[in-house]
C-alpha positions in Angstrom: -45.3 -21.5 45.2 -43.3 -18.2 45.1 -45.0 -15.8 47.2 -44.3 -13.3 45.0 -44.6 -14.2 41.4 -47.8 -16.8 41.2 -46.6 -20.1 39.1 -48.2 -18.7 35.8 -46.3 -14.8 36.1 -43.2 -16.7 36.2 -43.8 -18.5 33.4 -45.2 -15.9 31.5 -41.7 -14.0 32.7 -39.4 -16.4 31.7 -41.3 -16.6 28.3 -40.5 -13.1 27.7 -36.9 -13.3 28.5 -35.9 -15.9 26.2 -38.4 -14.3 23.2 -36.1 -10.8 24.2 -32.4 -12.2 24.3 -30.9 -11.7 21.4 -30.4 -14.4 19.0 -26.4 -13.8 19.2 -26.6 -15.8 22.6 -27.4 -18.4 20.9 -25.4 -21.6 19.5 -26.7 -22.3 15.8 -25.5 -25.3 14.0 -23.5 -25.3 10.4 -23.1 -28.3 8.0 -19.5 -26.9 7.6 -17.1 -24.2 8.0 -14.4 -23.3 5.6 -11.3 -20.6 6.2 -10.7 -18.6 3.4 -7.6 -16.2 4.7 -5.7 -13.9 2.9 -5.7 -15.0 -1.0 -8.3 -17.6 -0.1 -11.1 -14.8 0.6 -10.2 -13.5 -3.5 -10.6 -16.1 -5.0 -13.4 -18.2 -3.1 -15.8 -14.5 -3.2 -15.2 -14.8 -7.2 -16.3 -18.6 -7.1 -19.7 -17.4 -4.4 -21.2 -15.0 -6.7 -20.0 -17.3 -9.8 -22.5 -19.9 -8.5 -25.0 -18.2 -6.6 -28.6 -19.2 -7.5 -30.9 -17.1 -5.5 -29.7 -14.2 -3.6 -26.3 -12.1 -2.6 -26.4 -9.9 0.4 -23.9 -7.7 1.4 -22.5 -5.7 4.3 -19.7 -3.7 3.2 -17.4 -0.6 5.0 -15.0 -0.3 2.0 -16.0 -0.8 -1.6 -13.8 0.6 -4.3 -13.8 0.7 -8.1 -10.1 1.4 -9.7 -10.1 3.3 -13.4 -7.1 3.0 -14.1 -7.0 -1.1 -12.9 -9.9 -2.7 -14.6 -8.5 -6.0 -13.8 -8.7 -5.3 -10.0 -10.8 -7.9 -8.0 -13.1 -5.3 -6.5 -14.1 -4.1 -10.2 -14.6 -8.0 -11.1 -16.6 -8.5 -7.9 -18.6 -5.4 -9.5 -19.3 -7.4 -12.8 -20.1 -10.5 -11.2 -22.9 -8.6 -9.1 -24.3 -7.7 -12.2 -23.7 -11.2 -14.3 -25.8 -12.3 -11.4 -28.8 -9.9 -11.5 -28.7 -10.4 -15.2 -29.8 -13.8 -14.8 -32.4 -13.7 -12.0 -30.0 -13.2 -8.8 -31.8 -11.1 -6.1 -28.7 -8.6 -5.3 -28.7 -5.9 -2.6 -25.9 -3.9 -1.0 -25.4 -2.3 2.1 -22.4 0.4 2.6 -21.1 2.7 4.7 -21.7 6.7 4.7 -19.0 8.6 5.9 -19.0 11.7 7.6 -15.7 12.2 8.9 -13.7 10.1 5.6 -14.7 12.0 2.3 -12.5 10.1 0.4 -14.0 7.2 1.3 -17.8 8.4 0.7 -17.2 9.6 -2.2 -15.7 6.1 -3.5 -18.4 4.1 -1.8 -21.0 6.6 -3.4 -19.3 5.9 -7.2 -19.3 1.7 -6.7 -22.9 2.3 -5.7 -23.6 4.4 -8.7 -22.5 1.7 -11.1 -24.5 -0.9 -9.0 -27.6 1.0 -9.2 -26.8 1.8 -13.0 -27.2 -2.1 -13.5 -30.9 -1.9 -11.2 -28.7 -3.1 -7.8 -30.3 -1.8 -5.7 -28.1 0.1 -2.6 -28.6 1.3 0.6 -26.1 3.6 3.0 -25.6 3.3 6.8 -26.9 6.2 9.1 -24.3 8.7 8.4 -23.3 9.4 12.2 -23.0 5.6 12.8 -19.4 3.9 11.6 -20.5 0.7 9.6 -17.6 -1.2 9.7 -19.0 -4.9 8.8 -18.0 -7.5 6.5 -20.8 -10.1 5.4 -22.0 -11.2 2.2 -24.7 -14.2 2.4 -25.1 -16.3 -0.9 -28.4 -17.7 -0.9 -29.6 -17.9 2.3 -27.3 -20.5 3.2 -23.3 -19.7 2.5 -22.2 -16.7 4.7 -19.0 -15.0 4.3 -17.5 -12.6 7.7 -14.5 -11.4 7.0 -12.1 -8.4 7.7 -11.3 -7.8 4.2 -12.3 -4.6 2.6 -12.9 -4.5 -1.4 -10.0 -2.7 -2.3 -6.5 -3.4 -3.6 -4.5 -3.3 -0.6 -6.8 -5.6 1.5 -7.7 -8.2 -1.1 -4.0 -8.4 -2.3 -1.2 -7.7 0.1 -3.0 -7.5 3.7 -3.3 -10.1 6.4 -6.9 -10.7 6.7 -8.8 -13.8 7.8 -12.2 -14.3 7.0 -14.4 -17.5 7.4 -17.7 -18.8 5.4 -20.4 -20.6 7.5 -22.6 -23.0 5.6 -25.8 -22.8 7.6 -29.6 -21.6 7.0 -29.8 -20.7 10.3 -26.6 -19.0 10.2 -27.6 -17.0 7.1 -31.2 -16.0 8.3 -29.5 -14.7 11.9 -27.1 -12.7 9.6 -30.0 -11.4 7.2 -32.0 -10.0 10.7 -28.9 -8.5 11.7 -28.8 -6.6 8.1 -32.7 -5.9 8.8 -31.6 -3.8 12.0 -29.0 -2.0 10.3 -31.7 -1.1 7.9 -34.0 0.1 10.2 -31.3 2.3 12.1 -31.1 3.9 8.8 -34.2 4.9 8.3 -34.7 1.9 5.2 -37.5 -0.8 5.4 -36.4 -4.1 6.0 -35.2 -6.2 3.2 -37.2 -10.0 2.8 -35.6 -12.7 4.3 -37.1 -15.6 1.9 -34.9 -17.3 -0.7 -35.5 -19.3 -3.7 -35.3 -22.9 -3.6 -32.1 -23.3 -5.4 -29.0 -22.9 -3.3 -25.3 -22.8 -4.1 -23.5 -25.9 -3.2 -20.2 -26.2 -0.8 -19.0 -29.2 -2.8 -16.5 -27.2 -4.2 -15.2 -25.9 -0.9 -13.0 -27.5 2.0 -15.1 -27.5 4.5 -14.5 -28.6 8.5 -16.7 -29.8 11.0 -17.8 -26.9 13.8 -20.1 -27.6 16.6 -21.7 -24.4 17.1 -21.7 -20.8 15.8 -22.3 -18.0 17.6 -22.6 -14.0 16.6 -20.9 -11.5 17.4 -22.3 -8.1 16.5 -22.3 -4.6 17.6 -22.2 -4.8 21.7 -22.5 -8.3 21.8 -18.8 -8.4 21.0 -17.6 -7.1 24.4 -19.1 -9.6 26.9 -18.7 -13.1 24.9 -14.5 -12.1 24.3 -14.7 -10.9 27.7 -16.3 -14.2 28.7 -14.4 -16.5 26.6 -11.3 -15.2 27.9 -12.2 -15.8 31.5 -12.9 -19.8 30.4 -9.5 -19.9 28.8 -7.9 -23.2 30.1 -4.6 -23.6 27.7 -4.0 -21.4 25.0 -5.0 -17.9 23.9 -4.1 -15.9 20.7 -5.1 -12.5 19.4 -4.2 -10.9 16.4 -5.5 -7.1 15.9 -5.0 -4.4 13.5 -5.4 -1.9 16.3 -5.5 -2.3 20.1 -5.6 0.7 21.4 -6.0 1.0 25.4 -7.6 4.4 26.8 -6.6 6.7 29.8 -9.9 9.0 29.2 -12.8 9.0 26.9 -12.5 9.7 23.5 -14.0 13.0 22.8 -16.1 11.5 19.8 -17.8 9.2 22.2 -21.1 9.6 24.1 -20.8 11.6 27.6 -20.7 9.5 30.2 -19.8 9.8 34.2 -17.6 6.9 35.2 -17.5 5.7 38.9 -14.8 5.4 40.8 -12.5 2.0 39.3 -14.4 1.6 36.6 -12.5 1.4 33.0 -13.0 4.0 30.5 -12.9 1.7 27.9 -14.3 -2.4 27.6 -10.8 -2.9 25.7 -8.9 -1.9 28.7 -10.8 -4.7 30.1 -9.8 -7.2 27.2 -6.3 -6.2 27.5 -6.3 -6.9 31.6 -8.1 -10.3 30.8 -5.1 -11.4 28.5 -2.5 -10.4 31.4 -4.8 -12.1 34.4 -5.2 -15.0 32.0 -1.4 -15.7 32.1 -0.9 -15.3 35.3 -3.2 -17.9 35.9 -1.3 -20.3 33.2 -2.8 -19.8 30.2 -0.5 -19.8 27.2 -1.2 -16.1 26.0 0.3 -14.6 22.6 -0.7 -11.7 20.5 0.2 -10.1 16.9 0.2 -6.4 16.5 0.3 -4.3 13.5 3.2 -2.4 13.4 2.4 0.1 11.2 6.7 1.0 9.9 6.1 1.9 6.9 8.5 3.9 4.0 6.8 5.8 1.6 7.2 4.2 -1.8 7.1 8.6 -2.6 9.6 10.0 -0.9 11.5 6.7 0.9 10.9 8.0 4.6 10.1 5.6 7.0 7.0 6.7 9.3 5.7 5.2 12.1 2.4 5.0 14.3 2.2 4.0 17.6 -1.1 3.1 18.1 -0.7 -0.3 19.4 2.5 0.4 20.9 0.7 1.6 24.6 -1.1 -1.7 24.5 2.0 -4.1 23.8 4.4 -2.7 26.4 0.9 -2.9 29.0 0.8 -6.7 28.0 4.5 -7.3 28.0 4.7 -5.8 31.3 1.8 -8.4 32.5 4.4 -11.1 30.7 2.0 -12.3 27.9 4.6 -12.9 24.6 3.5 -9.8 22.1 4.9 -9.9 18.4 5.0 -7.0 15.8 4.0 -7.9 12.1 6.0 -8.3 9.3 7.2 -4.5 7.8 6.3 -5.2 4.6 2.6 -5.4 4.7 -0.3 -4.7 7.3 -1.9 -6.9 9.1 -5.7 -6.4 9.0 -6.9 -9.4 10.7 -9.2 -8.9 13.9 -8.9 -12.2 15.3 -9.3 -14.3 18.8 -8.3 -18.4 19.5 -9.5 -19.3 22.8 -9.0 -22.8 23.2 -10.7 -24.6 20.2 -13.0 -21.6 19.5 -11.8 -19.0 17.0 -13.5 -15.8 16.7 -13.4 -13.9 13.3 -14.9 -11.1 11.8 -14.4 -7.1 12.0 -14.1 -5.9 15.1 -11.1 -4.1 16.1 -9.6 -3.6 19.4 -10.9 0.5 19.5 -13.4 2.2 21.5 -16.0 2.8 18.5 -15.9 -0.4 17.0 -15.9 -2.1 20.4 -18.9 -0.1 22.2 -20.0 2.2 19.2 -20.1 1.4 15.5 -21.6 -1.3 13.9 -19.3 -4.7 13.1 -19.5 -8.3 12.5 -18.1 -10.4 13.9 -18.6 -14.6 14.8 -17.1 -17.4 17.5 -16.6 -21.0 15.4 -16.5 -24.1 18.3 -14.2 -26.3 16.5 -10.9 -28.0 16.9 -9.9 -28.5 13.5 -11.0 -25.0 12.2 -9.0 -23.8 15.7 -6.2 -25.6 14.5 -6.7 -23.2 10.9 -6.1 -20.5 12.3 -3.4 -21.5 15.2 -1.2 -22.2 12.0 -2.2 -18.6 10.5 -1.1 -16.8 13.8 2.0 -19.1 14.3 2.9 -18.2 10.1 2.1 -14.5 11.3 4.5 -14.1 14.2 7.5 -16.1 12.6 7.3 -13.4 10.1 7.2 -10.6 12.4 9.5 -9.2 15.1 9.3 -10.4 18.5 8.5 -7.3 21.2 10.5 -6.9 24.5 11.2 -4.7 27.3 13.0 -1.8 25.8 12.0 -2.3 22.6 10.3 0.8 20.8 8.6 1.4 17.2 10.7 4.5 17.2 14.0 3.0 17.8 13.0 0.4 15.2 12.5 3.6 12.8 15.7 4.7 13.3 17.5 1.5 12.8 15.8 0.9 9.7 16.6 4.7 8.5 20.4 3.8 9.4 20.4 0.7 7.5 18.7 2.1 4.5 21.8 4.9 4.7 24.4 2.3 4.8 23.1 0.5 2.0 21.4 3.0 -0.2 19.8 2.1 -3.5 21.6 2.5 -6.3 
């Protein structure tokens, strides 16, 4: 006996720590996963809310309506929400408030508007809180986490991956984690129950996965952190932005940092990569190289975002490639292994340790393999990085070669 805790305290103890960790920590089972990158994510949403029987659910950072495009999938998503409440579908949205993008508000606030004009009902994020997640949850059974916004650029030209679980438990764990966002803003939680018809995945190539796990919010952090620790063979990253930090941004909480200690839990992903190949793990990573020319005026800008963060791992030797030019890659995305982690989350202090995203790990070889082939399609189309390399001198090469060959 403990001479401390008497047998029943301890158990009473231990009780009460597995009733208070979250349910992210835990493994939940699928009866199949199916990859729906770039394109695939278009077409297979149209097919979701097309079938759906009971319910639609969705979490949504970026949804736009285009006037002068009526044919543009995010105003056919639109019409499909509301073919679906018309015949008895249960349809709620959840979207972000912005107070620091007006441009986006004020688009968010017009899809809602014609949402609510058809009685879909929607509800805005707590306006000092980026809400940055993409889920939608057909049924109570099919969920979709993606990094695809609804607009034009990310449902047509971007690199996104995104990923549909077919699990109850899944679904439910996914429809609690709505219910918090809810609650942070002030609304009452929305009912979990579904009707008993469900959409089937017969349509859908599906894999085998052994478990899923979530990813949300803070719970990000420690499970990449974690996961790249246990790397034994092979890691890949690809991230829109990667950004590591040399002081606290000044839109994040005040806080006194000890001696040593990071100012950022991406500076800590980024040192994991490098101390995983030194240790002889196969490490790669895609970054967005945002070289762009304005189809306006033909300049060619440049940001350097992730430029800090690839010359940090290319120093550490771990094999860093910049996207193709002629699109953006979106993707937030993580192979450790055989487990692939998808969803929103980029590489940044707010969405990393502030803002609310989504994000989920997949244990599965052959959904691994997926996505292995989606980096390895990803890199062969970019530019490789290497010491001396810069964005800036890529800038001005282009710029001369655009001179030398000018468009008629």
């Amino acid at each position: 006996m403990n001479r401390y805790f008497p047998g029943k305290t301890l158990l009473v103890l231990l009780l009460l720590f597995i009733v208070i960790l979250p349910q992210s920590l835990f493994a939940l089972p699928a009866e199949g996963v199916t990859p729906i990158n770039n394109r695939g994510y278009v077409a297979s949403v149209h097919k979701l809310f097309q079938n759906a029987q009971s319910s639609i659910r969705i979490m949504a950072y970026q949804a736009w309506f285009y006037e002068d495009y009526p044919d543009s999938d995010s105003n056919i998503f639109l019409e499909e929400l509301i073919d679906a409440r018309k015949r008895g579908v249960d349809v709620k949205v959840f979207l972000e408030t912005s107070n620091w993008n007006q441009n986006l508000d004020n688009k968010n606030k017009d899809y809602a508007k014609r949402l609510e004009d058809a009685n879909i009902p929607v509800f805005f994020d707590h306006k000092e809180i980026t809400s940055h997640e993409k889920v939608i949850i057909i049924d109570g059974f099919a969920t979709v986490v993606s990094s695809n916004n609804w607009s034009h650029f990310s449902l047509w030209i971007n690199n996104e991956v995104a990923v549909i679980i077919w699990s109850r438990q899944v679904a439910k764990a996914f429809g609690e984690y709505l219910n918090e966002l809810m609650r942070q803003a002030g609304h009452d939680p929305l009912s979990l129950e579904t009707g008993e018809k469900t959409i089937s995945m017969d349509e859908f190539k599906t894999y085998p996965a052994r478990d899923i796990l979530l990813m949300n919010n803070r719970d990000y952090f420690p499970m990449a952190h974690e996961a790249f620790q246990s790397a034994k063979e092979k890691i890949r990253v690809v991230q829109r932005s990667a950004l590591y930090y040399t002081m606290v941004p000044s839109y994040a909480p005040e806080k006194n940092l000890e001696p040593g200690e990071p100012v950022s839990q991406v500076n800590i992903l980024i040192k994991d990569l490098i101390e995983a190949k030194k240790h002889g793990v196969d490490v790669q990573v895609v970054l967005d190289a945002e070289v762009r020319k304005r189809r306006s005026t033909g300049e060619w800008t440049v940001n350097y975002d992730n430029e800090d963060t690839a010359m940090r791992l290319l120093a550490g030797g771990v094999t860093v490639y910049y996207d193709s030019l002629t699109t953006q890659t979106h993707a937030k995305m993580l192979i450790v292994d055989d487990q692939t982690v998808v969803g929103s989350t980029n590489w940044t202090y707010n969405a990393v340790e502030i803002g609310n995203e989504a994000s989920v790990l997949i244990k599965s070889k052959p959904v691994a393999e997926v996505y292995y082939q989606f980096f390895d399609d990803l890199k062969e189309a970019g530019i490789q990085a290497k010491p001396g390399f810069d964005l800036f001198s890529l800038k001005r090469e282009l710029e001369a070669k655009d001179k030398k060959n000018p468009k008629k």
